[in-house]
PDB file of N, CA, C and O in Angstrom:
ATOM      1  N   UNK A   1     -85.842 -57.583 -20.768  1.00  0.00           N
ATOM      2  CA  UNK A   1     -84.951 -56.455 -20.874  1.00  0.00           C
ATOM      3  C   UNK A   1     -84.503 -56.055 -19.470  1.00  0.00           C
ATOM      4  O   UNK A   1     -85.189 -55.802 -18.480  1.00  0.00           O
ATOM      5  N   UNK A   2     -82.943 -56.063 -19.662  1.00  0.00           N
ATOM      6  CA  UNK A   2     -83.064 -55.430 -18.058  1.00  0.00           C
ATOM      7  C   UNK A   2     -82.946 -53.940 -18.255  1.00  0.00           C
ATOM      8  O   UNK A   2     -83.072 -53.237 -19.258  1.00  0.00           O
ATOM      9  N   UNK A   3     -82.646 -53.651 -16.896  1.00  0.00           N
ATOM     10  CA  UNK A   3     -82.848 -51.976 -16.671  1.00  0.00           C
ATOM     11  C   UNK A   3     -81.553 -51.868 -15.715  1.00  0.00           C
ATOM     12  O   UNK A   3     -81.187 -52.711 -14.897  1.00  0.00           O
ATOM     13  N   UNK A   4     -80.830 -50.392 -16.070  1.00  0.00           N
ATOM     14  CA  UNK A   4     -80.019 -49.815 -15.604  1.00  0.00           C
ATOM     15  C   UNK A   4     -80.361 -49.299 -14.525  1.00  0.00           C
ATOM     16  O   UNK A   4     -81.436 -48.730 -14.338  1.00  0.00           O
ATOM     17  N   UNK A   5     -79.362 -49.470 -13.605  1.00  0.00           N
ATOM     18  CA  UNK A   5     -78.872 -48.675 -11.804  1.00  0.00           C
ATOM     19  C   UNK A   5     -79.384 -47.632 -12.133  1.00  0.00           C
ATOM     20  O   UNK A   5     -79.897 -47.620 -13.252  1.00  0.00           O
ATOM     21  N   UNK A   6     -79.434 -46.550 -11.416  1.00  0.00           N
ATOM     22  CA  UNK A   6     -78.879 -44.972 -11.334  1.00  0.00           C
ATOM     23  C   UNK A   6     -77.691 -45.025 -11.098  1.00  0.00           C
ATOM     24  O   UNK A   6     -77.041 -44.520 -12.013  1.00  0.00           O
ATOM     25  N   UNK A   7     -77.009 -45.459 -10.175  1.00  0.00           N
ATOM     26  CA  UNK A   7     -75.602 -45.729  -9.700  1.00  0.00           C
ATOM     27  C   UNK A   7     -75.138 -46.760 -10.310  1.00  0.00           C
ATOM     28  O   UNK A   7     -75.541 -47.906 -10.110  1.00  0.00           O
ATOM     29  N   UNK A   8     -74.107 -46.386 -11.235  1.00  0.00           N
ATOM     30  CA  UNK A   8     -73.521 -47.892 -11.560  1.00  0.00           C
ATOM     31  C   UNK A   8     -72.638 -48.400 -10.339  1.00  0.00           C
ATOM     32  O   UNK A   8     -71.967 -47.666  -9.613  1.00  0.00           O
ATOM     33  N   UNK A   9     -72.789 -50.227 -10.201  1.00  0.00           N
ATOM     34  CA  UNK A   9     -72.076 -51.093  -9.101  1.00  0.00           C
ATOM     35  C   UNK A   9     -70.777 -50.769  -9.637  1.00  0.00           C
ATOM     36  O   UNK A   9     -70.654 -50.474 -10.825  1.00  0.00           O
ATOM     37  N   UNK A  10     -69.621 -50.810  -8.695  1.00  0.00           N
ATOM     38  CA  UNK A  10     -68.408 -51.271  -9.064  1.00  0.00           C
ATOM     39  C   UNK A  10     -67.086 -50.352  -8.596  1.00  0.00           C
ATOM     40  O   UNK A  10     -67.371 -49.727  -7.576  1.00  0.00           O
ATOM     41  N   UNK A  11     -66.377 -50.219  -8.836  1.00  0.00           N
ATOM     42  CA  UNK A  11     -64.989 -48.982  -8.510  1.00  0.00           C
ATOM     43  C   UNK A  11     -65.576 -47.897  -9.242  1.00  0.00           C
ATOM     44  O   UNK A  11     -66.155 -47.842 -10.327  1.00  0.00           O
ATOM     45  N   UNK A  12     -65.287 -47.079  -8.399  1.00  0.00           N
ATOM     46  CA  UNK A  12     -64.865 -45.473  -9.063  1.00  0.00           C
ATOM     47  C   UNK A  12     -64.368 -45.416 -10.523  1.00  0.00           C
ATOM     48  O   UNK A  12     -63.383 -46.023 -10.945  1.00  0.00           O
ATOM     49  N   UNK A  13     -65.102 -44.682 -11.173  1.00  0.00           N
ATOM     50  CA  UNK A  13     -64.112 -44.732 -12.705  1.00  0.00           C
ATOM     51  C   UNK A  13     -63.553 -43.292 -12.439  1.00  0.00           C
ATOM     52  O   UNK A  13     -62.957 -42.818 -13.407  1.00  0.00           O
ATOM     53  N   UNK A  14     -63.620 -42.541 -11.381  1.00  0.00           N
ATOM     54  CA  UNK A  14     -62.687 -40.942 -12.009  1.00  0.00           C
ATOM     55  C   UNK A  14     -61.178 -41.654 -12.509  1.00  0.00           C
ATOM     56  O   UNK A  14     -60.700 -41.616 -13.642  1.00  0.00           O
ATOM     57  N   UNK A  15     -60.767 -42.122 -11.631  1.00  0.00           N
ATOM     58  CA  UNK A  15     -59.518 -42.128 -11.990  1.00  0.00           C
ATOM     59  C   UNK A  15     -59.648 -42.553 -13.163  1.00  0.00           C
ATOM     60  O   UNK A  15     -58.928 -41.779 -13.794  1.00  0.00           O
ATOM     61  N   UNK A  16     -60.095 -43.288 -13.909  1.00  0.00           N
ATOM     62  CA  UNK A  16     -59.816 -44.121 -15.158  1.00  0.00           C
ATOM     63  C   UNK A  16     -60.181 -43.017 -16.430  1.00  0.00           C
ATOM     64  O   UNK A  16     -59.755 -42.962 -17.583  1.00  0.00           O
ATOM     65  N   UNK A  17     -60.903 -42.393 -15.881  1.00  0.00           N
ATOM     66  CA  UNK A  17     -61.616 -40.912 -16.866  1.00  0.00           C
ATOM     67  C   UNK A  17     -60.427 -39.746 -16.534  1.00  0.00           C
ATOM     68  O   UNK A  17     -60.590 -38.694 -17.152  1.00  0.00           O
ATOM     69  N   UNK A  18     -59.555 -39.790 -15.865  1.00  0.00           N
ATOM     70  CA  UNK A  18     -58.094 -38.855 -15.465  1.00  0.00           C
ATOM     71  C   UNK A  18     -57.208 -39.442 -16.540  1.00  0.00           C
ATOM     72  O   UNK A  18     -56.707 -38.631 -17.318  1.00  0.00           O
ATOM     73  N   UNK A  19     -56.835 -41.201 -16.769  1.00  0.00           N
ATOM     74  CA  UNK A  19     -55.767 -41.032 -17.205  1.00  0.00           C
ATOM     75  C   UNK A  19     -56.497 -41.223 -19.013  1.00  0.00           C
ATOM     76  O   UNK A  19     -55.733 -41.185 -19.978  1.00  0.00           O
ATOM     77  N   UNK A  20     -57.737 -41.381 -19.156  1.00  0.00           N
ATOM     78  CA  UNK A  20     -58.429 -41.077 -20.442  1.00  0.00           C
ATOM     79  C   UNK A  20     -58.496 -39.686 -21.300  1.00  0.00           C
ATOM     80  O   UNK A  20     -58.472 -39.534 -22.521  1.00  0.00           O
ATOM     81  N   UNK A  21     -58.589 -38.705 -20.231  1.00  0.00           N
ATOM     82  CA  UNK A  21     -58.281 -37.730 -20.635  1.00  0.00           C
ATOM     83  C   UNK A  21     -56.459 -37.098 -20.613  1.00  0.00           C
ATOM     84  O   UNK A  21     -56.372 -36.034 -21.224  1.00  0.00           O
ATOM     85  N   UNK A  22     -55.529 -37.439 -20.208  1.00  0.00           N
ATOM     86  CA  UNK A  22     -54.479 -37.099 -20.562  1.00  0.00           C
ATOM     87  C   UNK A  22     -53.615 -37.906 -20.909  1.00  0.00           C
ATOM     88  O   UNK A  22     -52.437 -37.783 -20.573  1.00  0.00           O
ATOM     89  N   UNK A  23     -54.207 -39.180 -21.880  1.00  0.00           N
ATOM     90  CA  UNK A  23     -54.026 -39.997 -23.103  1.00  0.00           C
ATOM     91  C   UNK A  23     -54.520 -38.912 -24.597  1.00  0.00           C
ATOM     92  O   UNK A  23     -53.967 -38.765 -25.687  1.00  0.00           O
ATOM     93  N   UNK A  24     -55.688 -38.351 -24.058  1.00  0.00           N
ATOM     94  CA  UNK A  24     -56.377 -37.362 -25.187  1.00  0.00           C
ATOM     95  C   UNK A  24     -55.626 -36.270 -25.665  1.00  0.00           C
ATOM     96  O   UNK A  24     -55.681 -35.736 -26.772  1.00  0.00           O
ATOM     97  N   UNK A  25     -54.901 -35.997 -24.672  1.00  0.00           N
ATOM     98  CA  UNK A  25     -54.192 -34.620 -24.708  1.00  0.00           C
ATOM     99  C   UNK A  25     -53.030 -34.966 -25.154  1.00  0.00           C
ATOM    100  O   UNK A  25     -52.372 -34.073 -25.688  1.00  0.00           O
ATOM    101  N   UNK A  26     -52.446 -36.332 -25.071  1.00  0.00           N
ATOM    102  CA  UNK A  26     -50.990 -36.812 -25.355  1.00  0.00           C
ATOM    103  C   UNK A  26     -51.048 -36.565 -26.986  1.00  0.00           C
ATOM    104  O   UNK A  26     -51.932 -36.996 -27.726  1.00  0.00           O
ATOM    105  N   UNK A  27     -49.692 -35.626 -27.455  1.00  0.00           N
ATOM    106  CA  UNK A  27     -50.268 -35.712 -28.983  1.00  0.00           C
ATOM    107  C   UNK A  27     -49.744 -37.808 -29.610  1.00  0.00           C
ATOM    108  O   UNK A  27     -49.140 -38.814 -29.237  1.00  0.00           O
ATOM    109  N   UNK A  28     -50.474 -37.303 -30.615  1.00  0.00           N
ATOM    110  CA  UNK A  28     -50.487 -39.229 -30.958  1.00  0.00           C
ATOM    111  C   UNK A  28     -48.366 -39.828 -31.091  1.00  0.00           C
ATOM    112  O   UNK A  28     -47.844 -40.820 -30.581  1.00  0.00           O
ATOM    113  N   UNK A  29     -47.907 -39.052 -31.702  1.00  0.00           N
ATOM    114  CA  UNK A  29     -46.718 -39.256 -32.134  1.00  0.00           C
ATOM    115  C   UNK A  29     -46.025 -40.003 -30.476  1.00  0.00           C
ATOM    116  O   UNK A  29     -45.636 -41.152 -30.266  1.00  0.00           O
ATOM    117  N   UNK A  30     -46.097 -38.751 -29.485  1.00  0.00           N
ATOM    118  CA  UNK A  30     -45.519 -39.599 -27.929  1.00  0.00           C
ATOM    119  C   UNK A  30     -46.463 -40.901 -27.315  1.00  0.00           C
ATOM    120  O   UNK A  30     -46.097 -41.546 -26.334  1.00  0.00           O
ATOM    121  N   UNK A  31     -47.754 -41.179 -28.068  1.00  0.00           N
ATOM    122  CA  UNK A  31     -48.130 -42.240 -27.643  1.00  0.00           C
ATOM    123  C   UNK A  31     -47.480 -43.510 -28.448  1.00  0.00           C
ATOM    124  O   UNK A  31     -47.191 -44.600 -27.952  1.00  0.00           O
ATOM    125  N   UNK A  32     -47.322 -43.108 -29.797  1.00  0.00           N
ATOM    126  CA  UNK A  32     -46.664 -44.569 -30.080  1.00  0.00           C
ATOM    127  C   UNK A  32     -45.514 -44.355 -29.985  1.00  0.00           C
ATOM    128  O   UNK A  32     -45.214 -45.510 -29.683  1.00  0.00           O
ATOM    129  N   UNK A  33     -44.126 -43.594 -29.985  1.00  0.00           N
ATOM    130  CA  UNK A  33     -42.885 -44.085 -29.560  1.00  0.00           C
ATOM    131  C   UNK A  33     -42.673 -42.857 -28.724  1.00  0.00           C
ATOM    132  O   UNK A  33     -42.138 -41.914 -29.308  1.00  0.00           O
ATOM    133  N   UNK A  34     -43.014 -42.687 -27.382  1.00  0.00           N
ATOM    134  CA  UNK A  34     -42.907 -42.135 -26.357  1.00  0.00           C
ATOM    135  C   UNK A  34     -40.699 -41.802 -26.077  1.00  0.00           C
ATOM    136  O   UNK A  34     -39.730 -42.485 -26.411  1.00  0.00           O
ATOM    137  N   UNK A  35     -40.782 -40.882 -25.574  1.00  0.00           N
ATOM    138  CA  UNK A  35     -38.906 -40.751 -25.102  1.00  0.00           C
ATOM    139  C   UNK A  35     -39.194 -40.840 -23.582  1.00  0.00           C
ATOM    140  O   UNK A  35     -40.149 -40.370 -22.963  1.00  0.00           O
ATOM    141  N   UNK A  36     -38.235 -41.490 -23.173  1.00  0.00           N
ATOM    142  CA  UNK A  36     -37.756 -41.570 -21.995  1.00  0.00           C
ATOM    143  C   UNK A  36     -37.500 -40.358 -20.939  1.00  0.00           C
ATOM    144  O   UNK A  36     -36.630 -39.529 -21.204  1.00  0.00           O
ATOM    145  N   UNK A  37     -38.089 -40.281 -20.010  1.00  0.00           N
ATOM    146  CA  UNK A  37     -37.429 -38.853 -19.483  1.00  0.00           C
ATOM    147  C   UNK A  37     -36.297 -38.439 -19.010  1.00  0.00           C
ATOM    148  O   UNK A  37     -36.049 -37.302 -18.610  1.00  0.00           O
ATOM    149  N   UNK A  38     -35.335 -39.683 -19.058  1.00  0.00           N
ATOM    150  CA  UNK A  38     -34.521 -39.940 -18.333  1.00  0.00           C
ATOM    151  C   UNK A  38     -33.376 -39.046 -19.346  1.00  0.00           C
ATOM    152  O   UNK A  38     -32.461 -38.350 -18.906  1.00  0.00           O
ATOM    153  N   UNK A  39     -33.686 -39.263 -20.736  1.00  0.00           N
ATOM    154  CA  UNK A  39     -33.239 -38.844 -21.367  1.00  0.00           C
ATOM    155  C   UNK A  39     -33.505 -37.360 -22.130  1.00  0.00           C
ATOM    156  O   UNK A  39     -32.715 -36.766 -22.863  1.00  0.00           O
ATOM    157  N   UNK A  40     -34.793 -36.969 -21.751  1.00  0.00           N
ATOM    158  CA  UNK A  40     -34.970 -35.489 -22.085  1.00  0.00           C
ATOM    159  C   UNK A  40     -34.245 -34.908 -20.945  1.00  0.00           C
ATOM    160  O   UNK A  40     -33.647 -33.885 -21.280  1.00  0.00           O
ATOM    161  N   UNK A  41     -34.063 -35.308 -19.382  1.00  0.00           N
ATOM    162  CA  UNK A  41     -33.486 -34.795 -18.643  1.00  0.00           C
ATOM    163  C   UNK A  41     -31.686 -34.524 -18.918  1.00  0.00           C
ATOM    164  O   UNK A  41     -31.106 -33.598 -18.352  1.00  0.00           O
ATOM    165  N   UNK A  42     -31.238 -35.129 -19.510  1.00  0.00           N
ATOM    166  CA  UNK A  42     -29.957 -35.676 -20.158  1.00  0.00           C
ATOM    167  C   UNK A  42     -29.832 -34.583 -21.362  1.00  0.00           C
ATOM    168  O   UNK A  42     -28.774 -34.036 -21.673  1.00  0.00           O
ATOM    169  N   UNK A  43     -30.817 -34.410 -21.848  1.00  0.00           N
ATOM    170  CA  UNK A  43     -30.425 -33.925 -23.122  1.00  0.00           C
ATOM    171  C   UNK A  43     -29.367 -32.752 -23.353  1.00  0.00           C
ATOM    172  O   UNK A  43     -29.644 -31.943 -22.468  1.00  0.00           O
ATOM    173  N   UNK A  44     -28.575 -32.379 -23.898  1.00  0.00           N
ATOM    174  CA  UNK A  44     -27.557 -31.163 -24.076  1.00  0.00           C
ATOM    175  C   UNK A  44     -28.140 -29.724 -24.407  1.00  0.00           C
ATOM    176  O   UNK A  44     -29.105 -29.424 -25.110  1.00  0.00           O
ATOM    177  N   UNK A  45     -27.675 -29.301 -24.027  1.00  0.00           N
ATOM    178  CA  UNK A  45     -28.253 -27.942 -24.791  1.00  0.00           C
ATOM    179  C   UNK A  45     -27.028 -27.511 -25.708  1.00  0.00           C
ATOM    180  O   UNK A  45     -25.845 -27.595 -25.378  1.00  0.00           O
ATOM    181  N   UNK A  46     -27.625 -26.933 -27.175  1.00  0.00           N
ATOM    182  CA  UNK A  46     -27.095 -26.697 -28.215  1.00  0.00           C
ATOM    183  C   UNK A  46     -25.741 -25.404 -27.971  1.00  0.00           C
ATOM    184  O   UNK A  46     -25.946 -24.328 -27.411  1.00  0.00           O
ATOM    185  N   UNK A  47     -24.621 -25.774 -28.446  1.00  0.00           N
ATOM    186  CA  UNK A  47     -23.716 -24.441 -28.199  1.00  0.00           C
ATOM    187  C   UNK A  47     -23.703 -23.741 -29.826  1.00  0.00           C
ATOM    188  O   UNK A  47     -23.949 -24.314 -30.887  1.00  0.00           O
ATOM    189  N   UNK A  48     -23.366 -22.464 -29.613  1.00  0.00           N
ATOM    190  CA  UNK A  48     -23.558 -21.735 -30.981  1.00  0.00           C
ATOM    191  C   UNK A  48     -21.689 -22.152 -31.479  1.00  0.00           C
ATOM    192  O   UNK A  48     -20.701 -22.082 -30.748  1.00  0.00           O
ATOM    193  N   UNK A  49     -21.760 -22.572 -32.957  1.00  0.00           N
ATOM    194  CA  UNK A  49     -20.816 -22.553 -33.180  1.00  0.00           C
ATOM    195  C   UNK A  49     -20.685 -21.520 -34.211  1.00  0.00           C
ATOM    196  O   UNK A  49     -21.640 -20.852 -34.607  1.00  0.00           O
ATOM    197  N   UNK A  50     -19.373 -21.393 -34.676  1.00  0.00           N
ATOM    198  CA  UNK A  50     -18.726 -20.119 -35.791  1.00  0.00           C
ATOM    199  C   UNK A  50     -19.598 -21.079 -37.295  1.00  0.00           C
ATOM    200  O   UNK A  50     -20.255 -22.109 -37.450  1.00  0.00           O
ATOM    201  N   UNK A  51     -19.100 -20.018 -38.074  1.00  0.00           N
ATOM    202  CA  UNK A  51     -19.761 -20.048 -39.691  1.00  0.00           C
ATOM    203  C   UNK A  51     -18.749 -20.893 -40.337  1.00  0.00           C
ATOM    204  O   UNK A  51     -17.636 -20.574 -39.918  1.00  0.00           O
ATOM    205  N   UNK A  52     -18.705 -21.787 -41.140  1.00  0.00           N
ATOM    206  CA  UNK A  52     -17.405 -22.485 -41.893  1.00  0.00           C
ATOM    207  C   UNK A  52     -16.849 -21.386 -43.192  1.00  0.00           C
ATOM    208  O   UNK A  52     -17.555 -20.590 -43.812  1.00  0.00           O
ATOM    209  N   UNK A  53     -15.795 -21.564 -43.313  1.00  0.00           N
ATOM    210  CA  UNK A  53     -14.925 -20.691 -43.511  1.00  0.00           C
ATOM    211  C   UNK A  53     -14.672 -19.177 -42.558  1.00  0.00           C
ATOM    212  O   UNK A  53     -14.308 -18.073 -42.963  1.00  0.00           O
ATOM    213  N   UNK A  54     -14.950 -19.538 -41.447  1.00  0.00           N
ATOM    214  CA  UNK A  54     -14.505 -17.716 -40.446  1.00  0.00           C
ATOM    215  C   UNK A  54     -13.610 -18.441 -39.521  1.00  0.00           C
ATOM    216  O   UNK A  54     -13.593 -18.092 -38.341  1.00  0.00           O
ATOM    217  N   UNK A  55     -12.537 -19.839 -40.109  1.00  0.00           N
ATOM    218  CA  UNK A  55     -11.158 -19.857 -39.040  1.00  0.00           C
ATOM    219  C   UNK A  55     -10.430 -19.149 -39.465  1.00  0.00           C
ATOM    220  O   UNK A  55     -10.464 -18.849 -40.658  1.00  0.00           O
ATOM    221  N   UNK A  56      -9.489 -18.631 -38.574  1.00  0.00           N
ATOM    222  CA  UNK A  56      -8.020 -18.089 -39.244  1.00  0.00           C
ATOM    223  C   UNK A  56      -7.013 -18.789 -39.443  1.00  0.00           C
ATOM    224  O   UNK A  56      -6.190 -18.241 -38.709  1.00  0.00           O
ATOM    225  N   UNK A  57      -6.444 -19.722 -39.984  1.00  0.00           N
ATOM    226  CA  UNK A  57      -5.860 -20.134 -40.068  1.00  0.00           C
ATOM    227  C   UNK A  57      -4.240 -20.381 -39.958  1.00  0.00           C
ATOM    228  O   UNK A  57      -3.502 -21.366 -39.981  1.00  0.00           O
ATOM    229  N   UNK A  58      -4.064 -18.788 -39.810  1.00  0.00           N
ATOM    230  CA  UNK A  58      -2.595 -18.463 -39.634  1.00  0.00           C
ATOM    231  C   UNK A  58      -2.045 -18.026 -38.569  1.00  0.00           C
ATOM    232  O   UNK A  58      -0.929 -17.519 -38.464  1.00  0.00           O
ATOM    233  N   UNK A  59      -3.062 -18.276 -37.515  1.00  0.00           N
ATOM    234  CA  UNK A  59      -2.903 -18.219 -35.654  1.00  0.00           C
ATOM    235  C   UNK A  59      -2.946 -19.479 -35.308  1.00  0.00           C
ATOM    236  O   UNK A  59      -3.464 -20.355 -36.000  1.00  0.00           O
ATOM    237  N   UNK A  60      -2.334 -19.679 -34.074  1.00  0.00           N
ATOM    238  CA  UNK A  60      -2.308 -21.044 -33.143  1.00  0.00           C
ATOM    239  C   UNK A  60      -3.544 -21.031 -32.513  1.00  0.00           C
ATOM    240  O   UNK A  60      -4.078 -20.049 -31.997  1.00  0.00           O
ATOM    241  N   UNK A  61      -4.042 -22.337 -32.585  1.00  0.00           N
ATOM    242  CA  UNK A  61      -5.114 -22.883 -32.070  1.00  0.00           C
ATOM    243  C   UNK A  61      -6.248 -21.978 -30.844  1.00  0.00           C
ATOM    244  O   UNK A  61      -7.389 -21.556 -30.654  1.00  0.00           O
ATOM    245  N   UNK A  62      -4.585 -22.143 -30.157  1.00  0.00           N
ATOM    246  CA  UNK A  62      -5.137 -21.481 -28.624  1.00  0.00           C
ATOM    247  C   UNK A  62      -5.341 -19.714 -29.070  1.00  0.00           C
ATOM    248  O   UNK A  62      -5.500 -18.868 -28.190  1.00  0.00           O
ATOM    249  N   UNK A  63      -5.314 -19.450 -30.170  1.00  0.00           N
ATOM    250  CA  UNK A  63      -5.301 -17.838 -29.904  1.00  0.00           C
ATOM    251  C   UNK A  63      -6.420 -17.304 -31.406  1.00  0.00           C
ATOM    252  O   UNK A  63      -6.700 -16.176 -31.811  1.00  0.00           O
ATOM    253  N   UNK A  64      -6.848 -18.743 -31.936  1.00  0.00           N
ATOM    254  CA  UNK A  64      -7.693 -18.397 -33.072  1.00  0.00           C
ATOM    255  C   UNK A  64      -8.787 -17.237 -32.406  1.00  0.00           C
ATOM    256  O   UNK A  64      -8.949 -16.991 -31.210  1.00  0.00           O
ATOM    257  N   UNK A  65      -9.375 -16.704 -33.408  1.00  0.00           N
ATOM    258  CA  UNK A  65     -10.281 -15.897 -33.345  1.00  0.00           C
ATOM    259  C   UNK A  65     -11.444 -15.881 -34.365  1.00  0.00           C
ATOM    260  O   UNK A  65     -11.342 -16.427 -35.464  1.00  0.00           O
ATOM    261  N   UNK A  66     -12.390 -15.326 -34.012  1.00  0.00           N
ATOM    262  CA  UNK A  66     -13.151 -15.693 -35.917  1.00  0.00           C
ATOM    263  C   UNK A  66     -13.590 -14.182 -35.845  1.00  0.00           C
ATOM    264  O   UNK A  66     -13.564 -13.630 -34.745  1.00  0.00           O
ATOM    265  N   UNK A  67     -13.915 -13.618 -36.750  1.00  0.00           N
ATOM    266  CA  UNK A  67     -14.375 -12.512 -37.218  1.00  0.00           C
ATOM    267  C   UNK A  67     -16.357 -12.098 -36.665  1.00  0.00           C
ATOM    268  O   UNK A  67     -17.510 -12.520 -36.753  1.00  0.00           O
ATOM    269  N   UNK A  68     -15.972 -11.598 -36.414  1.00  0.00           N
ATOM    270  CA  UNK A  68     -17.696 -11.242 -35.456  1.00  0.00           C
ATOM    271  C   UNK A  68     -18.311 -10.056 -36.925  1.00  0.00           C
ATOM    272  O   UNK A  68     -19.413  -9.510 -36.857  1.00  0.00           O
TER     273      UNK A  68
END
């Protein structure tokens, strides 16, 4: 039988216990199809649009208004 170090031989494991633990924390869904950041950076931000049916229809484009 052998017997264990006190010190295990070999590299440092912190680091490897760093990216173990914020694999843990990753929820599971971004570990299997992860997004790009390139593209959360990209992403749009949403504009509020009007309600369907609140055009007026009987003004020009440039001077529509919708009812608040």
């Amino acid at each position: 039988m052998t017997s264990l170090p006190e010190q295990p031989e070999g590299p440092d494991l912190d680091e490897l216990r760093k990216d173990i633990d914020e694999l843990k924390d990753a929820p599971t869904e971004q570990l299997i199809e992860p997004e790009p950041a390139k593209l959360l950076e990209e992403e749009p931000t949403p504009q509020r649009t009007d309600a369907p049916g609140t055009e007026k229809w009987d003004e020009p484009g440039d001077e529509e208004r919708t009812e608040v």
